[in-house]
DSSP file (Angstrom, degrees, kcal/mol; ACC not computed):
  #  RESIDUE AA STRUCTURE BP1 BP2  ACC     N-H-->O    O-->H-N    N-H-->O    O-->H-N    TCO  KAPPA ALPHA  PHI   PSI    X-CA   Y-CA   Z-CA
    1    1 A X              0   0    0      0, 0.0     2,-1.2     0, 0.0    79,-0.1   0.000 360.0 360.0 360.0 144.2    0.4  -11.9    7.1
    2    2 A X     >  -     0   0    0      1,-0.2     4,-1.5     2,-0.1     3,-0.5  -0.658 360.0-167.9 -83.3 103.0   -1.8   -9.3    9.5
    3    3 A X  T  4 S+     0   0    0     -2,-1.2    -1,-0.2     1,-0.2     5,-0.1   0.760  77.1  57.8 -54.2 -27.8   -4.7   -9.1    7.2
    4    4 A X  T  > S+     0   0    0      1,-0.2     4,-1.0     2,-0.2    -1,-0.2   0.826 109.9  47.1 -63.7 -50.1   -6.5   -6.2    8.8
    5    5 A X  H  > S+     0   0    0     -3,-0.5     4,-2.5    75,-0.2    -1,-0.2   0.857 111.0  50.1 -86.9 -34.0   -3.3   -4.0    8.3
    6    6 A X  H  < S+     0   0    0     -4,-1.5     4,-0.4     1,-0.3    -1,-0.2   0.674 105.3  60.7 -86.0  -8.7   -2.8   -5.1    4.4
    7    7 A X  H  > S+     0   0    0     -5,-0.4     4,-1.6     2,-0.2    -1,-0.3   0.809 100.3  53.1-108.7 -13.4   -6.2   -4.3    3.8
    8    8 A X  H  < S+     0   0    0     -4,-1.0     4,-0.5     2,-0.2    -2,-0.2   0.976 103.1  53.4 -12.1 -92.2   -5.6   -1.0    4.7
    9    9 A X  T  X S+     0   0    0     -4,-2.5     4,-1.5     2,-0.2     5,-0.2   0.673 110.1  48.5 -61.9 -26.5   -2.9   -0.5    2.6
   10   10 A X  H  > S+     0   0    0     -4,-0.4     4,-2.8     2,-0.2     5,-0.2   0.980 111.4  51.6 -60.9 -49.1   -5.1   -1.7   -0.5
   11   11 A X  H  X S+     0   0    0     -4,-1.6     4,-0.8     1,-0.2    -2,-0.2   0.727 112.5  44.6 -81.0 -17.5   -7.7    0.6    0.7
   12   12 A X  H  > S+     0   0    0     -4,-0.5     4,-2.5     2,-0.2     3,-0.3   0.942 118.8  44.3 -81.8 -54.1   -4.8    3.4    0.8
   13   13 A X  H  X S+     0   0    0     -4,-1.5     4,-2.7     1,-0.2     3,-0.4   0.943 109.7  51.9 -28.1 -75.3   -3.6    2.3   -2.6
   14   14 A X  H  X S+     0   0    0     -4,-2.8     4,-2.2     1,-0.3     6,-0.3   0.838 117.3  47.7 -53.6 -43.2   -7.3    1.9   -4.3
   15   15 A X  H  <>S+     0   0    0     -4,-0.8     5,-1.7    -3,-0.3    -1,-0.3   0.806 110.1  42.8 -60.1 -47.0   -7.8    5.5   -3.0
   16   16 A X  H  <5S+     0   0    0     -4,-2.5     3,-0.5    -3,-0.4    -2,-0.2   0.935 114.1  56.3 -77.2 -39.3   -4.8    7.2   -4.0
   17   17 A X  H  <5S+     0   0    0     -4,-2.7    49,-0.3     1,-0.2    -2,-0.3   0.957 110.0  49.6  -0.3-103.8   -5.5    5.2   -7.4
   18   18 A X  T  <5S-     0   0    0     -4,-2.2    -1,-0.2     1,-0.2    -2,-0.2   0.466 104.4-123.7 -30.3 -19.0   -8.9    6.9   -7.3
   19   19 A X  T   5 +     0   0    0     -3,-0.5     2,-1.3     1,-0.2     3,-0.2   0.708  63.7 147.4  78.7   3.4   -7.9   10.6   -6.8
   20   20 A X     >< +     0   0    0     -5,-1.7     4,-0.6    -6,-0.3    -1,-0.2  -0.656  15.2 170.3 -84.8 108.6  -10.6   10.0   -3.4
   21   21 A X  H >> S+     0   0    0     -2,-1.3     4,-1.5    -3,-0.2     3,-0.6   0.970  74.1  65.9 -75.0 -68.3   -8.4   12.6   -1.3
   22   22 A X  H 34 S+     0   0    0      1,-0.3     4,-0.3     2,-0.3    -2,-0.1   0.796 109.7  31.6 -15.5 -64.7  -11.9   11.9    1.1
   23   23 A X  H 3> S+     0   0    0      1,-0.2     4,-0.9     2,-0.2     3,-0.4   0.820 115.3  58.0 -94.6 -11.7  -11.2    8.5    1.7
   24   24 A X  H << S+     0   0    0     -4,-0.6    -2,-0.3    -3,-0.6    -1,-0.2   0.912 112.2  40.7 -70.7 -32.7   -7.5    8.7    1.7
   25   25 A X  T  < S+     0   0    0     -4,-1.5    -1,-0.2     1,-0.2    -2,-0.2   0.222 104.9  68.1 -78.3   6.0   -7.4   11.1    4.4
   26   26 A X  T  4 S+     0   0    0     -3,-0.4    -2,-0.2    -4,-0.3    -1,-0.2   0.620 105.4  45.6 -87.7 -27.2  -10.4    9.0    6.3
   27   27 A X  S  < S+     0   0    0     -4,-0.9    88,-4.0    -3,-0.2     2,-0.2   0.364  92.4 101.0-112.2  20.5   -7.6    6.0    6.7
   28   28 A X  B    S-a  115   0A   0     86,-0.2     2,-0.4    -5,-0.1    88,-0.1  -0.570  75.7-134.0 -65.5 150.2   -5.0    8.6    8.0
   29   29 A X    >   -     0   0    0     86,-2.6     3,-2.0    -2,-0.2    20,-0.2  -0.836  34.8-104.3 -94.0 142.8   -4.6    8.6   12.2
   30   30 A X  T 3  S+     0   0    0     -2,-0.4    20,-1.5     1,-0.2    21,-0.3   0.840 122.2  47.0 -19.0 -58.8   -4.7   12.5   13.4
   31   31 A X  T 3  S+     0   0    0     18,-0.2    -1,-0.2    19,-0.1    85,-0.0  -0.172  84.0 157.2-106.6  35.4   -0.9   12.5   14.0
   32   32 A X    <   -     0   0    0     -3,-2.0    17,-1.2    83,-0.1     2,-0.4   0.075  29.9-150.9 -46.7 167.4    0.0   10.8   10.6
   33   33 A X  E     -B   48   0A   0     15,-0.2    85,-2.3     2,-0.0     2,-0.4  -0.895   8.7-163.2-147.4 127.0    3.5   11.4    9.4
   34   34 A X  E     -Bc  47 118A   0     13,-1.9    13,-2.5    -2,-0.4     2,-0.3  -0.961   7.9-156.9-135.8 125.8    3.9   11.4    5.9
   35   35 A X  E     +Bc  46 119A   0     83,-4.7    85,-2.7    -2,-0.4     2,-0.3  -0.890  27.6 172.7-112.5 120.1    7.3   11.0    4.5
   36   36 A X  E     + c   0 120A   0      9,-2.3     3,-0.2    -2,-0.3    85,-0.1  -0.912  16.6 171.6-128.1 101.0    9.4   11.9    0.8
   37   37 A X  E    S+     0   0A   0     83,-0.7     2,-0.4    -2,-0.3    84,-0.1   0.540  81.8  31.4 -91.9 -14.6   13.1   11.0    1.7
   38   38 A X  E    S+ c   0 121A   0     82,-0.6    84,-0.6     7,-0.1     2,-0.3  -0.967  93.2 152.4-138.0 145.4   13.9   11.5   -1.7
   39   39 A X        -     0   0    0     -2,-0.4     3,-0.1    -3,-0.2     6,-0.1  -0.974  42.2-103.6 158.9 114.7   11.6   14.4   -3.6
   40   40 A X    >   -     0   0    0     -2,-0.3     3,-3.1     1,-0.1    85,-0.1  -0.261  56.5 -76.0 -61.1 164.2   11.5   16.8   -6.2
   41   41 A X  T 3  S+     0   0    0      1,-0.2    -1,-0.1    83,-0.1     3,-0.1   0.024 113.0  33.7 -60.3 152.5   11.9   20.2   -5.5
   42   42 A X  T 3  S+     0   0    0      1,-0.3     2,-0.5    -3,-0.1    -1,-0.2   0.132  96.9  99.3 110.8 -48.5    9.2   22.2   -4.1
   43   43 A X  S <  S-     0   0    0     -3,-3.1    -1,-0.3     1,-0.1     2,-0.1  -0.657  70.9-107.1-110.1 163.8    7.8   19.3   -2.0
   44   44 A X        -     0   0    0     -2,-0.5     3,-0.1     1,-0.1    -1,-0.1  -0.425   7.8-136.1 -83.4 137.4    8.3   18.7    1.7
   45   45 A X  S    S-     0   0    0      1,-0.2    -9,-2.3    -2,-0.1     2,-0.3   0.856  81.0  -7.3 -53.9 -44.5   10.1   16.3    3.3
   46   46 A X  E     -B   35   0A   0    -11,-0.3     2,-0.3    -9,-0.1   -11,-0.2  -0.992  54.2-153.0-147.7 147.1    7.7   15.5    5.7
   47   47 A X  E     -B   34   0A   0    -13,-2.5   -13,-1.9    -2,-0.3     2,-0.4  -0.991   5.8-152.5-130.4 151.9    4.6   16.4    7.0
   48   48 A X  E     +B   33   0A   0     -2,-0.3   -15,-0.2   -15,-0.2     2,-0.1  -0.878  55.0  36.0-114.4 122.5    3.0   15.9   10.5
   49   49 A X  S    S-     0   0    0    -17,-1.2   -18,-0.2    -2,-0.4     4,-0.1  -0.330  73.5-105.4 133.8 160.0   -0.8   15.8   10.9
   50   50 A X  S  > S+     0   0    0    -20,-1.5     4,-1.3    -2,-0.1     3,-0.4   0.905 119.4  39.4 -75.6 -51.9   -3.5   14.6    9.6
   51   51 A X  H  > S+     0   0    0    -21,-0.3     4,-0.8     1,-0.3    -2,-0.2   0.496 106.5  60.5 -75.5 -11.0   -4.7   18.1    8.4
   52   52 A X  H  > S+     0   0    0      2,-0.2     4,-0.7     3,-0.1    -1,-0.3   0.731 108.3  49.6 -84.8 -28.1   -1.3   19.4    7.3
   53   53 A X  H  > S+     0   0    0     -3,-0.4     4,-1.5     2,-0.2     3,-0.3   0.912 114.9  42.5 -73.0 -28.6   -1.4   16.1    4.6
   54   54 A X  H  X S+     0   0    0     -4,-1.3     4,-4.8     2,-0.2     5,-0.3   0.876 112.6  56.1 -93.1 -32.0   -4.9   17.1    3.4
   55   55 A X  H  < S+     0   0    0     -4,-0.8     4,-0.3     1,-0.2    -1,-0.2   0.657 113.1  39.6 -41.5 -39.0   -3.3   20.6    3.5
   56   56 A X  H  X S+     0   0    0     -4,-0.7     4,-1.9    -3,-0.3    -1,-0.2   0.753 114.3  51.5 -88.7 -28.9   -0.6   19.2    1.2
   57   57 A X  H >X S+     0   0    0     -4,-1.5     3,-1.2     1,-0.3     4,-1.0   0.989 105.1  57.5 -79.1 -49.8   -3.1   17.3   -0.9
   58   58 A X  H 3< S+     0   0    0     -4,-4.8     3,-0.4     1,-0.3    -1,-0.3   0.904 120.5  30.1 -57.8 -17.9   -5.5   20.6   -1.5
   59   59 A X  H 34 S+     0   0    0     -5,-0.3    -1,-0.3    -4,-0.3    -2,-0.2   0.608 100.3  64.5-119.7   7.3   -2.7   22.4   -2.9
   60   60 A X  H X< S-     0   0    0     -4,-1.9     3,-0.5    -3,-1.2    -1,-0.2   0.291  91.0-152.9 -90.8  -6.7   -0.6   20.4   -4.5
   61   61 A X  T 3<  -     0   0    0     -4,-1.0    -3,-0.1    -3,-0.4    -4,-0.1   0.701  64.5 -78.1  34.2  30.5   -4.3   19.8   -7.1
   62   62 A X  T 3   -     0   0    0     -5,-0.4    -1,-0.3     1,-0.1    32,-0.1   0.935  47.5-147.0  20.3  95.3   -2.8   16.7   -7.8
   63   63 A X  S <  S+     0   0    0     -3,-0.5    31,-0.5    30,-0.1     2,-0.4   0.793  78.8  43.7 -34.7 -43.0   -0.1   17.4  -10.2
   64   64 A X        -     0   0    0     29,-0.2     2,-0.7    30,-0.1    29,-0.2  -0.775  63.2-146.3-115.1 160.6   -0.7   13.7  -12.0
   65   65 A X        -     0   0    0     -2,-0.4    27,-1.6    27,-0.0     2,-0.4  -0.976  25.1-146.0-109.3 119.6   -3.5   12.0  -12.9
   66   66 A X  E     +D   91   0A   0     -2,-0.7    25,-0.3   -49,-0.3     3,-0.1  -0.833  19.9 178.3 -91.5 135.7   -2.6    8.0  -12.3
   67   67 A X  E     +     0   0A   0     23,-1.7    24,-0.2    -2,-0.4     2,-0.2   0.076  62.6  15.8 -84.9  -0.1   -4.1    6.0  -14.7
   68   68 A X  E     -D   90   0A   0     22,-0.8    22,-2.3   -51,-0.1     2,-0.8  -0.753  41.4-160.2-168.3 109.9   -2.5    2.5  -13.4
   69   69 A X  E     -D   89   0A   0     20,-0.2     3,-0.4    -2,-0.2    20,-0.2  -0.832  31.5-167.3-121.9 126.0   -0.8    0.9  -10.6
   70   70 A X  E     +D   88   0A   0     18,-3.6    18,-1.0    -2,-0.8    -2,-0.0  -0.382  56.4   6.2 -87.7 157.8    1.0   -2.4  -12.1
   71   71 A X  E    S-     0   0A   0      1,-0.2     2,-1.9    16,-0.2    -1,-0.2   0.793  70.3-160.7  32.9  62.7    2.4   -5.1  -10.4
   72   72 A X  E     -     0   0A   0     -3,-0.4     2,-0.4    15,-0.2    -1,-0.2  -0.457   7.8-171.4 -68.5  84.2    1.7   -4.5   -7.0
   73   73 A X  E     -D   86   0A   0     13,-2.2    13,-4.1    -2,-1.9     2,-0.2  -0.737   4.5-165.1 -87.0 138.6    3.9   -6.5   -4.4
   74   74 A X  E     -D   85   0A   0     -2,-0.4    11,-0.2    11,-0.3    12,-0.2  -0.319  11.2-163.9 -78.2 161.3    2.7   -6.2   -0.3
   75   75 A X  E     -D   84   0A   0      9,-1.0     9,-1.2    -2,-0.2    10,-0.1  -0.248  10.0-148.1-141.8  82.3    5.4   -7.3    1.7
   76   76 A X  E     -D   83   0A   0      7,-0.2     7,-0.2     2,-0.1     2,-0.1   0.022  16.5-157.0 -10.2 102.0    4.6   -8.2    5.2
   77   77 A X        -     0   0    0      5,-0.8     5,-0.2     2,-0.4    -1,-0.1  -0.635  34.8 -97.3-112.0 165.9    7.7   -7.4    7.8
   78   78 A X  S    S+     0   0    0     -2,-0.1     2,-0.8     2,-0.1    -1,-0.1   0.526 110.7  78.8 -74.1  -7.4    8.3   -9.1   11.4
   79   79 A X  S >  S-     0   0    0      3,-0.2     3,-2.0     1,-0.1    -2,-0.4  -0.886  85.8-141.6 -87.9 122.6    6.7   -6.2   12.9
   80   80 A X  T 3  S+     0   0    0     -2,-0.8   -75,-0.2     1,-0.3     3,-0.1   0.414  86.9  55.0 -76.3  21.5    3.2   -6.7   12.4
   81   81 A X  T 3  S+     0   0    0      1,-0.1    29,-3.4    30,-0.1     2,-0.5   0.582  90.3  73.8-100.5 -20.4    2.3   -3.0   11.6
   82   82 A X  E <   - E   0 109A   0     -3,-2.0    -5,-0.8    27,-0.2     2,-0.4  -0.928  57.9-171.3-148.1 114.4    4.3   -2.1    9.1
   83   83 A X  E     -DE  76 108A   0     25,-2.1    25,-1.7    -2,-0.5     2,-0.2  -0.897  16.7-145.4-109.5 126.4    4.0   -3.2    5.3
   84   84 A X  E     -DE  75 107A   0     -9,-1.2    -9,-1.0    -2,-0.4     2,-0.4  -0.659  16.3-171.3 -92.3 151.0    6.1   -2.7    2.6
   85   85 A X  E     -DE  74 106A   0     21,-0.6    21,-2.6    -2,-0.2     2,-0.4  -0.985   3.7-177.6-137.7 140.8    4.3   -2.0   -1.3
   86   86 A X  E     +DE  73 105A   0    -13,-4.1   -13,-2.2    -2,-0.4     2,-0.2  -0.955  27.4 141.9-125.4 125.2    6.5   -2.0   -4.4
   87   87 A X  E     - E   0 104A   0     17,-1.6    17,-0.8    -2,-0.4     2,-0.3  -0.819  48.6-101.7-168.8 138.0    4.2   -1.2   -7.4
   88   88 A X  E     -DE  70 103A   0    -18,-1.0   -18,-3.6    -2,-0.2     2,-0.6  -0.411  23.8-160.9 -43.3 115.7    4.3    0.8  -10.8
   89   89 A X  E     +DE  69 102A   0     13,-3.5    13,-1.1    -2,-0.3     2,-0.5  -0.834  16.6 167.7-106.7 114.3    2.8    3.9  -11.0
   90   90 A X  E     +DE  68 101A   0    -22,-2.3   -23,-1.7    -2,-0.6   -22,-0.8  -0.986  25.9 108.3-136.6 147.6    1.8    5.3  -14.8
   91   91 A X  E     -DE  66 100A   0      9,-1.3     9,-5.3    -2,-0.5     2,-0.4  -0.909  57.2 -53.8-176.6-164.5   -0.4    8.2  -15.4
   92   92 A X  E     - E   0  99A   0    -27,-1.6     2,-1.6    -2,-0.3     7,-0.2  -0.835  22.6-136.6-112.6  87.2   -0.4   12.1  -16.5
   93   93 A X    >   -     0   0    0      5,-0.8     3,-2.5    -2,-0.4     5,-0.4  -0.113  25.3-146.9 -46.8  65.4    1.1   15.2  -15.7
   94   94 A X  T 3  S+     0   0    0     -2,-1.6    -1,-0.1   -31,-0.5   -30,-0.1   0.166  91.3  46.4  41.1 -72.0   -1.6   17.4  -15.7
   95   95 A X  T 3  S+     0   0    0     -2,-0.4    -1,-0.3     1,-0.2    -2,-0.1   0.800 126.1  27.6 -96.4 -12.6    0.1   20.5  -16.9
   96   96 A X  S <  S-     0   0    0     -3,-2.5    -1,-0.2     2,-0.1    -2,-0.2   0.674  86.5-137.9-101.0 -10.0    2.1   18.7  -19.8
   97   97 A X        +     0   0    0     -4,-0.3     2,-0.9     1,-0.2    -3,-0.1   0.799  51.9 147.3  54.5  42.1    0.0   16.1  -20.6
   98   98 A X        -     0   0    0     -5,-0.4    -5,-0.8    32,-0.1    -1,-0.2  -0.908  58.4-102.2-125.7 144.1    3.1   13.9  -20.9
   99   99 A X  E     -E   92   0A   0     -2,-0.9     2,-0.2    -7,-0.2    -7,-0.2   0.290  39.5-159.7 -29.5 147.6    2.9   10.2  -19.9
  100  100 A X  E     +E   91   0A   0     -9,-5.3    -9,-1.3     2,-0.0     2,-0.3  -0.887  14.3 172.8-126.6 158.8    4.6    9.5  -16.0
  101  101 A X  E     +E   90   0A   0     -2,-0.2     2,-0.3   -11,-0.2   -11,-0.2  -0.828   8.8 165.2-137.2 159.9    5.8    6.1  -14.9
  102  102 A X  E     -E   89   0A   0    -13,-1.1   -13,-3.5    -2,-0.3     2,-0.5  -0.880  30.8-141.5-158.7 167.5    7.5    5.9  -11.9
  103  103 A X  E     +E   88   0A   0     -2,-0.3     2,-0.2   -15,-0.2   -15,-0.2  -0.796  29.5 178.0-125.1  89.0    8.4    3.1   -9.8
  104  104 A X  E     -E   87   0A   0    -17,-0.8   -17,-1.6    -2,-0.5     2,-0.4  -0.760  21.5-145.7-113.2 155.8    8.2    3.8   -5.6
  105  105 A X  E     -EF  86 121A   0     16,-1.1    16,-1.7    -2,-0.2     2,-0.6  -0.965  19.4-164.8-118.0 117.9    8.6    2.1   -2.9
  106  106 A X  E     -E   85   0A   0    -21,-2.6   -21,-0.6    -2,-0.4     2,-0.4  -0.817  15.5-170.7-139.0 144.4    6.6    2.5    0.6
  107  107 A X  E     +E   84   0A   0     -2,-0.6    12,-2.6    12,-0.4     2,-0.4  -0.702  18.1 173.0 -97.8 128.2    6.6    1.7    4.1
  108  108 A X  E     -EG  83 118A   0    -25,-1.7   -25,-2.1    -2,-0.4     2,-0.3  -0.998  22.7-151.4-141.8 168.0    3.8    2.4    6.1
  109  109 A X  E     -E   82   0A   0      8,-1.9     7,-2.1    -2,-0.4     2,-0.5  -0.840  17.6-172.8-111.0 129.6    2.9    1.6    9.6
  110  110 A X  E     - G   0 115A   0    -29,-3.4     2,-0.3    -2,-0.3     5,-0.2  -0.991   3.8-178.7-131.7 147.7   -1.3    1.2   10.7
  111  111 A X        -     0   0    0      3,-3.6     3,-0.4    -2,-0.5   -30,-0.1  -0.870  61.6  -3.6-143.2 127.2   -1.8    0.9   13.4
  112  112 A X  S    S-     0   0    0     -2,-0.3    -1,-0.2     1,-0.2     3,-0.1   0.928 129.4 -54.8  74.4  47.6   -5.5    0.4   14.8
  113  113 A X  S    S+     0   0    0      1,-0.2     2,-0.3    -3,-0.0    -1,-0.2   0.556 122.8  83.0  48.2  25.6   -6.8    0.8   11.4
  114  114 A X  S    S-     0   0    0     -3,-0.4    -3,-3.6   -85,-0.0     2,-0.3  -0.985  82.8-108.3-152.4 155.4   -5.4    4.1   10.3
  115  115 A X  E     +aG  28 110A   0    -88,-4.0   -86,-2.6    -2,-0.3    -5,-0.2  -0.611  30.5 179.8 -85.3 133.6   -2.0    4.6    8.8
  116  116 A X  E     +     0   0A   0     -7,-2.1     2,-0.2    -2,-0.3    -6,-0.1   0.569  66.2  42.1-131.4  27.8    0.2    6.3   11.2
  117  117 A X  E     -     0   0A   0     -8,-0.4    -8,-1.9   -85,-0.2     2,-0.4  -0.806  56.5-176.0   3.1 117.8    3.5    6.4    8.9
  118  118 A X  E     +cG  34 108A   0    -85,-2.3   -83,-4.7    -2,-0.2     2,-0.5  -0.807   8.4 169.3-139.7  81.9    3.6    7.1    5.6
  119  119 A X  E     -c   35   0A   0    -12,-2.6   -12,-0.4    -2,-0.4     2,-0.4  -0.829   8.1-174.6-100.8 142.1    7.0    6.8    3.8
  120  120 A X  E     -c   36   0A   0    -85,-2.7   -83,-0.7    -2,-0.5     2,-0.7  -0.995   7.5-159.3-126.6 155.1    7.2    7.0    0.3
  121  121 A X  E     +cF  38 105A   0    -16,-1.7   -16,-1.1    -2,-0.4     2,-0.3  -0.974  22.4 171.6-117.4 117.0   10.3    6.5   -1.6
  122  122 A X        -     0   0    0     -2,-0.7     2,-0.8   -84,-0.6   -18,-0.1  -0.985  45.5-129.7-153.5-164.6   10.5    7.7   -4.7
  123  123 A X    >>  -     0   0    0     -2,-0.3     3,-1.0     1,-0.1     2,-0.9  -0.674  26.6-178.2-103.7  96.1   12.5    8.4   -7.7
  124  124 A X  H 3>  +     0   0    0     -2,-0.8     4,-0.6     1,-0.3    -1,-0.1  -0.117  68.8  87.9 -94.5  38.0   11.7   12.6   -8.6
  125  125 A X  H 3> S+     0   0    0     -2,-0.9     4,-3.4     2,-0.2     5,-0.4   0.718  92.2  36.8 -69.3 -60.1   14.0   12.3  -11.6
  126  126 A X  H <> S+     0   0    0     -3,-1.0     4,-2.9     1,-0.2     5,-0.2   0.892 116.1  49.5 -71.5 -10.8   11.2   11.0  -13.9
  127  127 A X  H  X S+     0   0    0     -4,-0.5     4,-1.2     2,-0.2     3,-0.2   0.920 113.7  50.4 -89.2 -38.9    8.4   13.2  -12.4
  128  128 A X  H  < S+     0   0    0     -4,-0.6     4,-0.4     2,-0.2    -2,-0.2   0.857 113.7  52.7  33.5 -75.7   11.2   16.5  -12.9
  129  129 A X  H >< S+     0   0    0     -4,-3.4     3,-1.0     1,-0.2    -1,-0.2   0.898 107.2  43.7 -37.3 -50.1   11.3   15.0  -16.3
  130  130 A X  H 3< S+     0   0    0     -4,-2.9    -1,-0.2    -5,-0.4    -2,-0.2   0.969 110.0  59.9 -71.9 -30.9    7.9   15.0  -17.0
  131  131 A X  T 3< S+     0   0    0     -4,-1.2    -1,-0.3    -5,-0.2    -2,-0.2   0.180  74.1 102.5 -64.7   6.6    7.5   18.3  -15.7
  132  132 A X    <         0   0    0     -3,-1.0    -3,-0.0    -4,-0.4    -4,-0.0  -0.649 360.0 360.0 -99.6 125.3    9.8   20.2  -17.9
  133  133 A X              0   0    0     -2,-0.2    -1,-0.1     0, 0.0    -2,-0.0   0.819 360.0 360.0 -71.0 360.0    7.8   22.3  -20.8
């Protein structure tokens, strides 16, 4: 397993974990591409840039608060850039204060010690859900 790249992606995890927008956009590359192939309404399918993601991040005021992410699997692929993490996500939607869990899956690519791919899949049915007054 490329350790240098999987400690990345902890350090992107433990950050997004944290709310630290700072240091999550410090292990971005310039030309990141940051991906939601499957997405509630409202949020973009992709964005390109570093500064268009911190663009998304200032104004999206980060809708949830995560309190958890359980059972974190890495997965290590024959390209030595690109790591898969499957993990449980539970926290709080902010403006309803009702419990989220959700369970995504995401690929990202580092390359030279900044992510320069960022797909996440996940499943916008329960975050829809939670969001409903």
């Amino acid at each position: 397993m490329n350790t240098r790249t999987t400690k990345v992606v902890e350090e992107v995890m433990a950050a997004s974990l944290a709310g630290d927008t700072e240091r999550l956009l410090a292990l971005m590359g310039p030309d990141v591409v940051v991906e939601w192939p499957y997405r509630p309404e409202g949020v973009p399918g992709e964005l390109r840039g570093k500064r268009s993601f911190a663009a998304f991040l200032a104004g999206s005021g980060g809708i949830i608060e995560f309190h958890e992410y359980a059972d974190v699997e890495l997965h290590q692929t024959l390209d030595p850039e690109v790591v898969i993490v499957e993990y449980v996500a539970r926290g709080t939607v902010k403006a309803t204060g009702r419990p989220f869990e959700q369970r995504p899956v995401a690929v990202l690519r580092v390359r030279d010690g900044q992510v320069v791919s960022y797909r996440d899949y996940i499943n916008p049915l329960p975050l829809m859900e939670a969001l409903r007054p």
